[in-house]
C-alpha positions, 0 to 999 in steps of 0.5 A: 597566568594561574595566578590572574586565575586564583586572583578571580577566584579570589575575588569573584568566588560565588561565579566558579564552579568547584569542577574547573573553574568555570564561571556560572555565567558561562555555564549557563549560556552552554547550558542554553545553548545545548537546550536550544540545540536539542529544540532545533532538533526536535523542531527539525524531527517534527518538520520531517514527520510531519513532511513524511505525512503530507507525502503519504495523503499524496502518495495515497491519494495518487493511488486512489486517483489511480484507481479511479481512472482504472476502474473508468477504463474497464467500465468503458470498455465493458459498456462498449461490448455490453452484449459479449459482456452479458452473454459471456457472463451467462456462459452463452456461447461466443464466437471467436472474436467475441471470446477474445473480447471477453477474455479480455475484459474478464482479464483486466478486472482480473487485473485491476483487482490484482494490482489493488489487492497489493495497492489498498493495503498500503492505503489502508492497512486491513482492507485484503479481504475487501478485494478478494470478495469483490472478485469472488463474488464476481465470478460466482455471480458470473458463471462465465466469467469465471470459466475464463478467469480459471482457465487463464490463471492455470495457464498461466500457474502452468507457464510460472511453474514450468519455468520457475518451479518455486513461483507460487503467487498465481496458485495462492490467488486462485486459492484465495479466490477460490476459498471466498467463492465456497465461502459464498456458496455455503451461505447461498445454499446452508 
């Protein structure tokens, strides 16, 4: 069998490879076909992309919708108590009913602004501040509502802390907002 092998080599010497013996032809076809490989490859990293960037449009617009429908939800609900809306943003004062109402209300913009101040960036990565200067000038355009705002998140920054002493999410909300606020203040009044 090594003898039909140096007969070959003998007769057909310019197909061998010095290295082993391998013909150029079939050199040529392993040499395709790791290429085509590394196509497939390639072809199949850019199928995977580009499927990772169509999810992202859907998820990102899901959060958008999201938003949306949240945003119609808080609007309705101030539209049907407009009156304690008005009154409770100017600090008149409300009856027990209607302080319950506007709590509420003034906790589900909390809320919603909240939930998208941690949401946008994800959707639109340097957009924080957009949030945290919706609310801040909310409360310091609305007296009450920022009377009740502060007194829930310290109620509950107290409930936190009490049970866990290292919980500081609620203390860094109320700061940032808070900093915005004075913020706003100075450029009010220089």
């Amino acid at each position: 069998m090594a003898k039909a092998g140096l007969e070959n080599r003998a007769r057909y010497p310019t197909q061998f490879n010095r290295l082993g013996g391998e013909t150029v032809k079939h050199r040529n076809w392993r040499e395709t076909a790791e290429l085509v490989g590394i196509f497939a490859i390639l072809a199949s990293l850019i199928f995977v992309v580009l499927q990772l960037r169509q999810e992202q449009i859907l998820t990102h617009t899901e959060l958008r919708m999201s938003n949306v429908a949240n945003k119609f939800a808080i609007n309705s609900a101030i539209i049907e108590n407009a009156e304690i809306w008005v009154k409770g943003n100017e600090g008149q004062e409300l009856s027990p009913v209607e302080m319950a109402v506007y709590r509420r209300l003034v906790n589900n913009i909390n809320d919603y602004l909240f939930e998208y101040h941690l949401t946008l960036p994800l959707i639109d990565p340097g957009t924080e501040e957009q949030v945290l200067a919706m609310l801040a000038g909310f409360l310091h355009d609305n007296p009450g509502a920022h009377a009740v705002w502060l007194d829930r998140e310290r109620r509950i920054n107290f409930y936190r802390t009490a049970i866990d002493p290292s919980e500081t999410i609620t203390t860094e909300w109320v700061d940032a907002i808070e900093s915005r606020m004075a913020i706003l203040e100075k450029a009010e009044n220089p």
